[in-house]
TIDO-303262 format. One record per residue (C-alpha): residue number from 1; chain; x, y, z; residue in one letter. Coordinates in steps of 0.5 Angstrom, whole numbers, plus 500, padded with zeros to 3 digits. Layout:
N
+-------+------+-----+-----+-----+-------+
| nutor | palo |   x |   y |   z | lumfi |
+-------+------+-----+-----+-----+-------+
|   NUM |    A |   X |   Y |   Z |     A |
...
+-------+------+-----+-----+-----+-------+
***
This chain:
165
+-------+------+-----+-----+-----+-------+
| nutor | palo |   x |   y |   z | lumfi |
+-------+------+-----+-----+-----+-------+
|     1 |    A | 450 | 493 | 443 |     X |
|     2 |    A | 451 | 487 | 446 |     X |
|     3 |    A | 459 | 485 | 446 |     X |
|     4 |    A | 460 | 477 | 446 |     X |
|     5 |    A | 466 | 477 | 450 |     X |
|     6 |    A | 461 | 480 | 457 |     X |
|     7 |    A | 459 | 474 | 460 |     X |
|     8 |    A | 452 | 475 | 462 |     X |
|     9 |    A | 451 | 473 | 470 |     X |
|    10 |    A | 445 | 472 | 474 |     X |
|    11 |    A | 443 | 477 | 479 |     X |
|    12 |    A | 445 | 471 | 484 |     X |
|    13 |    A | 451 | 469 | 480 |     X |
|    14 |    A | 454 | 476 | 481 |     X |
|    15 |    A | 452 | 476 | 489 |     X |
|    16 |    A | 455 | 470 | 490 |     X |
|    17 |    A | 461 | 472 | 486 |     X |
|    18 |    A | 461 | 479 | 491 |     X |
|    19 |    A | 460 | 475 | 497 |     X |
|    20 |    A | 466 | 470 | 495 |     X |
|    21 |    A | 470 | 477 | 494 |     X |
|    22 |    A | 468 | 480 | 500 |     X |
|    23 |    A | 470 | 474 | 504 |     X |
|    24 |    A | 477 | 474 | 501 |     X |
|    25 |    A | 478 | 482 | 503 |     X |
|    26 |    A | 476 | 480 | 510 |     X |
|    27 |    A | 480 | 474 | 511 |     X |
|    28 |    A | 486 | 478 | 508 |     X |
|    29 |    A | 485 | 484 | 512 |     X |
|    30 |    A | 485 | 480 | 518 |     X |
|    31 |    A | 492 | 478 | 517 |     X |
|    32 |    A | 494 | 485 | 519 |     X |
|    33 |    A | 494 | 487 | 526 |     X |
|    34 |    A | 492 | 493 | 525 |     X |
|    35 |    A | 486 | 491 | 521 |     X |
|    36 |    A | 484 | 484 | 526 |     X |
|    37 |    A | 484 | 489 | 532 |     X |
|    38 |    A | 479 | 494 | 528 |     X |
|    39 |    A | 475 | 487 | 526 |     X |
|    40 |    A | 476 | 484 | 533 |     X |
|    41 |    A | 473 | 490 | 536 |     X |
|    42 |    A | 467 | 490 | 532 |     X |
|    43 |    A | 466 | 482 | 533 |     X |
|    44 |    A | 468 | 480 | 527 |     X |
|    45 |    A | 471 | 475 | 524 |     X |
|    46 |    A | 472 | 472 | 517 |     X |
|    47 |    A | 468 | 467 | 519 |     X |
|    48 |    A | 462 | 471 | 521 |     X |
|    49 |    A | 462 | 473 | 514 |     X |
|    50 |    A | 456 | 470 | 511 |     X |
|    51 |    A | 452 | 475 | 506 |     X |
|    52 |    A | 454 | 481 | 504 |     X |
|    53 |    A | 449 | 484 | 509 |     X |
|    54 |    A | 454 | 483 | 513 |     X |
|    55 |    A | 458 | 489 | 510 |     X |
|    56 |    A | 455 | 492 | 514 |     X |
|    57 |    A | 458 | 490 | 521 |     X |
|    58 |    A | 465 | 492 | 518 |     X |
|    59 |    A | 469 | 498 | 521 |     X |
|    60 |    A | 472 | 504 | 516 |     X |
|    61 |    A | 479 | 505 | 515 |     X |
|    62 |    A | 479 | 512 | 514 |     X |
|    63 |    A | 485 | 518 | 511 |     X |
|    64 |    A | 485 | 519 | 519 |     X |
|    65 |    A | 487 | 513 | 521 |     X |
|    66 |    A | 493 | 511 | 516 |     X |
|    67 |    A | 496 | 519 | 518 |     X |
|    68 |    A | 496 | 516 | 525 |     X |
|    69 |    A | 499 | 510 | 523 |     X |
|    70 |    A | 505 | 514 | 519 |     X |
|    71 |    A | 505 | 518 | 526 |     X |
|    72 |    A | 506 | 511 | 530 |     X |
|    73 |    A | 510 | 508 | 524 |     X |
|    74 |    A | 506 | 503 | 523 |     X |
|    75 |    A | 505 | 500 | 516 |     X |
|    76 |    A | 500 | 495 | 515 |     X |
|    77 |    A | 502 | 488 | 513 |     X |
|    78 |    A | 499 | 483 | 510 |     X |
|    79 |    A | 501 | 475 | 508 |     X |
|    80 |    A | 500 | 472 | 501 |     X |
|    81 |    A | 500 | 465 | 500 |     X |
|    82 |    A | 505 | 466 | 494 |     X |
|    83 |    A | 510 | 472 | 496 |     X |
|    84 |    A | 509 | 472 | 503 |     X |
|    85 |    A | 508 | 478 | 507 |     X |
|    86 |    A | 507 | 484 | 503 |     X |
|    87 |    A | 508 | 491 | 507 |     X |
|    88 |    A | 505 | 498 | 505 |     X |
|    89 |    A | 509 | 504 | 504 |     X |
|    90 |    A | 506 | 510 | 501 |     X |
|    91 |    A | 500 | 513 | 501 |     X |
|    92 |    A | 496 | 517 | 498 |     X |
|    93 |    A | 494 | 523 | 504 |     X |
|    94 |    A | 488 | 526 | 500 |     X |
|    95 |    A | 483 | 520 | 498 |     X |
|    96 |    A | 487 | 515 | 502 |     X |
|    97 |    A | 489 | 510 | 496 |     X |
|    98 |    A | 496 | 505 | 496 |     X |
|    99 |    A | 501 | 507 | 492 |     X |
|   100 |    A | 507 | 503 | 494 |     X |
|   101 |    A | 508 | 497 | 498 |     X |
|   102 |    A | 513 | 492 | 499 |     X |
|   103 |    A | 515 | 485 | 499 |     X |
|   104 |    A | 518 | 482 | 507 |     X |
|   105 |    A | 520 | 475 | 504 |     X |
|   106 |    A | 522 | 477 | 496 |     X |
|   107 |    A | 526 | 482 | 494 |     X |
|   108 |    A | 522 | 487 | 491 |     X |
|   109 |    A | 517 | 494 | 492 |     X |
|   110 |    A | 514 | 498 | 487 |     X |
|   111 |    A | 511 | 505 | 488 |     X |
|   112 |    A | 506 | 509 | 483 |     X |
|   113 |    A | 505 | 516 | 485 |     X |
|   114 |    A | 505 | 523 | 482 |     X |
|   115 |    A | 509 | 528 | 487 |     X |
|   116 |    A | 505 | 534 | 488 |     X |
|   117 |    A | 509 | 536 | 495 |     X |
|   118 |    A | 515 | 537 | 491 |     X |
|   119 |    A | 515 | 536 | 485 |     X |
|   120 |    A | 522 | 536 | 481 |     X |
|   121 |    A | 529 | 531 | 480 |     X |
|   122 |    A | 530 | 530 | 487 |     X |
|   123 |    A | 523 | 527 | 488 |     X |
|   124 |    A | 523 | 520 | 488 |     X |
|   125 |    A | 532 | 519 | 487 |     X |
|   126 |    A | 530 | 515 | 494 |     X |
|   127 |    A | 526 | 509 | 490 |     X |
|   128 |    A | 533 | 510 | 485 |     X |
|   129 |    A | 538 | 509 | 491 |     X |
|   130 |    A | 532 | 503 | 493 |     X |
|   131 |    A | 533 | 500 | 487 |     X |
|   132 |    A | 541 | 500 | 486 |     X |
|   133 |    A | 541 | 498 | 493 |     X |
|   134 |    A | 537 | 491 | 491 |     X |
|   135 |    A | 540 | 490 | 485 |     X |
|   136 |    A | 546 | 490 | 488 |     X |
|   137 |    A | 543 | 485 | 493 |     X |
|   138 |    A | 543 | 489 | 500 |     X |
|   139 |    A | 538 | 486 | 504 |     X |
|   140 |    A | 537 | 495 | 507 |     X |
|   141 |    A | 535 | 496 | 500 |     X |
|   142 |    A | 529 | 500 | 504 |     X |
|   143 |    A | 532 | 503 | 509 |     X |
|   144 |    A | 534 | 510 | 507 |     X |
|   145 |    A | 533 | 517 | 510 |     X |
|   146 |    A | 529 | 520 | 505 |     X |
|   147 |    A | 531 | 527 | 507 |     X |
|   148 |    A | 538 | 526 | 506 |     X |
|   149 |    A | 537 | 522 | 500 |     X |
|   150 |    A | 533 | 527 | 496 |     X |
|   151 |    A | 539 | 531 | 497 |     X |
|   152 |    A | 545 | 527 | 495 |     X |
|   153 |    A | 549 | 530 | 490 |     X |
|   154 |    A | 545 | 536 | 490 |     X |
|   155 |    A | 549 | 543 | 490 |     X |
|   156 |    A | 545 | 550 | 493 |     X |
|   157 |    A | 547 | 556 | 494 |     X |
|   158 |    A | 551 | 557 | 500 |     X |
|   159 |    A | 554 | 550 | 499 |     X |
|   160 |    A | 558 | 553 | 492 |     X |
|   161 |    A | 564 | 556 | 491 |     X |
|   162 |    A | 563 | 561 | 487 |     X |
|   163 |    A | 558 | 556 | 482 |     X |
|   164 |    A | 554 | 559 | 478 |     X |
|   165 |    A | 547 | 553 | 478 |     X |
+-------+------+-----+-----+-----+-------+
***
């Protein structure tokens, strides 16, 4: 059954599209010092791109290579012409996927993630004190020792006086 609502494109029309795509990917990837050096390395340039054969040429970013970035503190930065620059702030360690990123030049972030380290009330109270930060229109919204964060407030065993939890 055809549904009227999928267009129906030509094998050229859907590589043209591709190709327009993967033009605009590399053009953006190029905009982060981390991506450029990598493309740069390879001999590539956003204008070298001309066919999708061309994927070919590109370097892989791997699971490895944002662990490395994380350990040098390095997060990829890229620049959009209608929010500006946008930084990346999570990632996922087991398959490699954004699940966090935040706006340079606005005032805003967004994270998307399931904790499985650690789950529980204290993992994600970090994002809820970012959040109170901005609204509060503080421009160190973001910077929050995690670890401490992640305990504020919280009272264990040895930190009561005769509490019971």
């Amino acid at each position: 059954m055809t549904h009227r609502f999928i267009p129906r494109l030509s094998p050229e029309e859907i590589a043209r599209q591709q190709l327009e795509g993967l033009r605009f990917t590399v053009r953006q990837a190029f905009k982060s010092p981390q991506y450029r050096k990598r493309l740069e390395a390879c001999g590539v340039t956003p204008d070298d791109i001309t066919s999708l054969d061309d994927l070919r040429r590109l370097p892989t970013v791997d699971v490895e290579d944002l662990r490395e970035w994380g350990r040098r503190g390095i997060a990829p930065v890229v620049a959009n012409e209608r929010f500006g620059r946008i930084r990346l702030t999570h990632v996922n360690l087991d398959d490699g996927t954004a699940e966090g990123f935040a706006f340079l030049d606005v005032p805003a972030f967004s994270v998307q993630y399931h904790p499985e380290a650690a789950p529980g009330p204290t993992d994600a109270h970090y994002l809820f004190t970012a959040f109170a930060r901005l609204m509060e229109g503080r421009d160190d919204y973001l910077d929050i020792d995690i670890a401490t964060d992640r305990l504020s407030g919280w009272k264990f065993g040895a930190d009561t006086e005769g509490e019971v939890a």
